[in-house]
N, C-alpha and C positions, 0 to 999 in steps of 0.2 A: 633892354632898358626897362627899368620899374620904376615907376614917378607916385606910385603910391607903396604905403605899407602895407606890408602884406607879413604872415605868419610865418615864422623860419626858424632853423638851430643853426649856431657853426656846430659845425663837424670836426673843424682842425683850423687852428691858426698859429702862425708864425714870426717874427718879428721882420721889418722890413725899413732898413733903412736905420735913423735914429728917432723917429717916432711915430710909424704906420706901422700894421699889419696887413699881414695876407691874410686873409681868409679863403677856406671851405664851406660854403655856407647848402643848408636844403630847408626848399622854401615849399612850400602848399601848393603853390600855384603856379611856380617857376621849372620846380624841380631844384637840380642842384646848379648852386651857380658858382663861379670865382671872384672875389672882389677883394679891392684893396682898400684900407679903411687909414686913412690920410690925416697923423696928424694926432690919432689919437690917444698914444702915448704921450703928448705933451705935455705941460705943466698948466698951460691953463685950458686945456680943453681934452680931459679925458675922457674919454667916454671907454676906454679897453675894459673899465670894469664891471660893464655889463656883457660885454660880448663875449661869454665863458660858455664853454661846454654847457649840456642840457639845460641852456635858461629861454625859455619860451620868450621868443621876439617879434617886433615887428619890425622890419627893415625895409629902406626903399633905395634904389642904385640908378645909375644914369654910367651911358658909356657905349660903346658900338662894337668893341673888341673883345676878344674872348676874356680879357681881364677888366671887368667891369670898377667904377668906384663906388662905395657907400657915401649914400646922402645924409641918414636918416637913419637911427637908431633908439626902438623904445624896449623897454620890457613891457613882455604880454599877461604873464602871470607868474606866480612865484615860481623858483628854481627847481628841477627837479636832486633831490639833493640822496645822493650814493655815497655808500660808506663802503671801506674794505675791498672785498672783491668785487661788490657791485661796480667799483671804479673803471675794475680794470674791464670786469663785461662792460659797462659802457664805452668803454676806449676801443674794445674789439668792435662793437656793431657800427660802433664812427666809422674804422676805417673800412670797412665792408662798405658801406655806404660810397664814401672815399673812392673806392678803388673799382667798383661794381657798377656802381649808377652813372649814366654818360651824361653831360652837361645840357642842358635846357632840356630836358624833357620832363616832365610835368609827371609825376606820380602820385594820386592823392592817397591811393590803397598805403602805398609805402609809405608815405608819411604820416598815416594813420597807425602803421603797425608799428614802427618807429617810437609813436606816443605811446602807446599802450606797453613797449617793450621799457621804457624808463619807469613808468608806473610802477609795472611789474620787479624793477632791479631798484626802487626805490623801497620795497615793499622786504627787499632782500631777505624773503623767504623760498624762494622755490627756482634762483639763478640761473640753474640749469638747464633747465622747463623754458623758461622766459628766453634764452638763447636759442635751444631747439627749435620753437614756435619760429621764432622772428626771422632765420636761416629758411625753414619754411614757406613761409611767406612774403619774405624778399626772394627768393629763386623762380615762387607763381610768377608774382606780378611783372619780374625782367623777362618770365617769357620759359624759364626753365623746371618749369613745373615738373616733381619728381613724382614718375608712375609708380604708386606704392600698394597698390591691391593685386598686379598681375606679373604672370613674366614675360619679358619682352616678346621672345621669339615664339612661344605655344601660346601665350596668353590665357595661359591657367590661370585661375586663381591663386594666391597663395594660400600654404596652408601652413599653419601658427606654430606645429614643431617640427616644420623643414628649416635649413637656414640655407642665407639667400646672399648676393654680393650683388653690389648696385655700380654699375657701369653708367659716368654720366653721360655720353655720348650715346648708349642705349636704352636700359635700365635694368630690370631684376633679371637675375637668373638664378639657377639652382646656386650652391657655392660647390667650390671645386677645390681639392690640396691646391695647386697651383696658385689659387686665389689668395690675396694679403689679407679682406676685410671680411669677415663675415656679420652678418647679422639676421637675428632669427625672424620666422615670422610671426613672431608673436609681439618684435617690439616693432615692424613695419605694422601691425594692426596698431598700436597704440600712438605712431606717428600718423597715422591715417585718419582715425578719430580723434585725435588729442584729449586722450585721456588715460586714465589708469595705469600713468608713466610709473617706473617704481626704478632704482638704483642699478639694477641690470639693463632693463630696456634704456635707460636715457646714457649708460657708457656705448652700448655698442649702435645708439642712434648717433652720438655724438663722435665715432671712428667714422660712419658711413659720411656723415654733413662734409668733416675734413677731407674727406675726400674728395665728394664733388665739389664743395670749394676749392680747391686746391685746383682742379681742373678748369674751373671758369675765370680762376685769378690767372691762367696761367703759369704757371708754377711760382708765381711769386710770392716771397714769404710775407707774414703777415707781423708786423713787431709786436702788435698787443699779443698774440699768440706766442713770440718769445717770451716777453716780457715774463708773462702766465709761468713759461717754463722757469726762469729764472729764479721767478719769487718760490716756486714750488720744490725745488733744490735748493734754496736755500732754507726752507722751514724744516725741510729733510734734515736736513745736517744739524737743526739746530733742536730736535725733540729727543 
């Protein structure tokens, strides 16, 4: 229960009924919660047209069950407002969020880096970049923090023109034929420092991320990651 407002996004909502919503909602101070927002499709009392993807809210809920109801609904500050592909990165870090962050726990790191990641995808200049960081930094702070300066098993250092494959269950090691992923060390030093990312380092950071993603989703597929696929075949076909 939350009887005051507090700062929050949905993350995903769905239509419920003939004039509620379900929500996804990640709060500042809650963490991530479930609520249902009663009513607000209606004709004389809508409020769904605030409750949109990246619009800075303040919301407050009452309820005792894992599926909470919404009380209280304001806008915090203007929308964060994504064009083109920034849509669909922000649709992929929702459900990350979605699918990764477990209900009532409080993460203020993440939803700090969260803001900074729509800034950055509002900014829609460097997409990329802004996704690698954010994958990052949501993996620290659930706990999965990726060892990117040694190898597991010798605990060498890396060195910048070996190339190296990351096991999320352990971490770096040399690469081997047998291995599907590799990546070198020189783009593990520029994920390390987050800097002097360039078109090579941020493809094969971005093979290593899907991977351990892939492994802490469970192998669950990810739709904004079809979707990705979909629209990408389809501009193929059409140049």
């Amino acid at each position: 229960m939350n009887a005051e407002l507090t700062p929050a996004f949905v993350l995903h909502q769905r239509p419920y009924r003939e004039t509620s919503l379900l929500l996804d909602i990640f709060s500042e101070q809650y963490g991530r919660v479930s609520l249902i927002a009663k009513g607000v499709r209606g004709k004389k009392r809508n409020q769904s047209g605030i409750l949109q993807l990246y619009q800075p809210l303040l919301l407050s809920w009452s309820g005792r069950s894992e599926l909470q109801t919404l009380t209280a609904a304001e806008v915090a500050s203007p929308n964060f407002v994504l064009r083109a592909e920034s849509t669909l990165c922000g649709l992929y870090i929702n459900e990350l969020l979605v699918k990764l962050l477990p209900n009532h726990v409080v993460e203020p790191e993440i939803f700090q880096a969260y803001q900074q990641a729509l800034f950055g995808l509002q900014q829609a200049k460097h997409t990329e970049r802004v996704l690698r960081l954010f994958e990052k930094h949501l993996l620290s702070h659930l706990g999965y923090g990726l060892v990117l300066d040694r190898e597991f098993e010798s605990g060498q250092a890396i060195d910048e023109q070996k190339q190296y494959t990351y096991q999320a269950d352990s971490g770096l090691s040399l690469w081997r034929p047998e291995h599907a992923i590799a990546i070198s060390g020189r783009s593990l030093l520029h994920l390390l420092t987050e800097r002097n990312f360039d078109q090579e380092s941020l493809n094969e950071i971005k093979k290593m991320m899907r991977s351990v993603i892939h492994f802490y989703l469970g192998g669950k597929p990810l739709r904004s990651r079809q979707l990705f696929a979909q629209l990408q075949q389809y501009a193929d076909k059409n140049q």
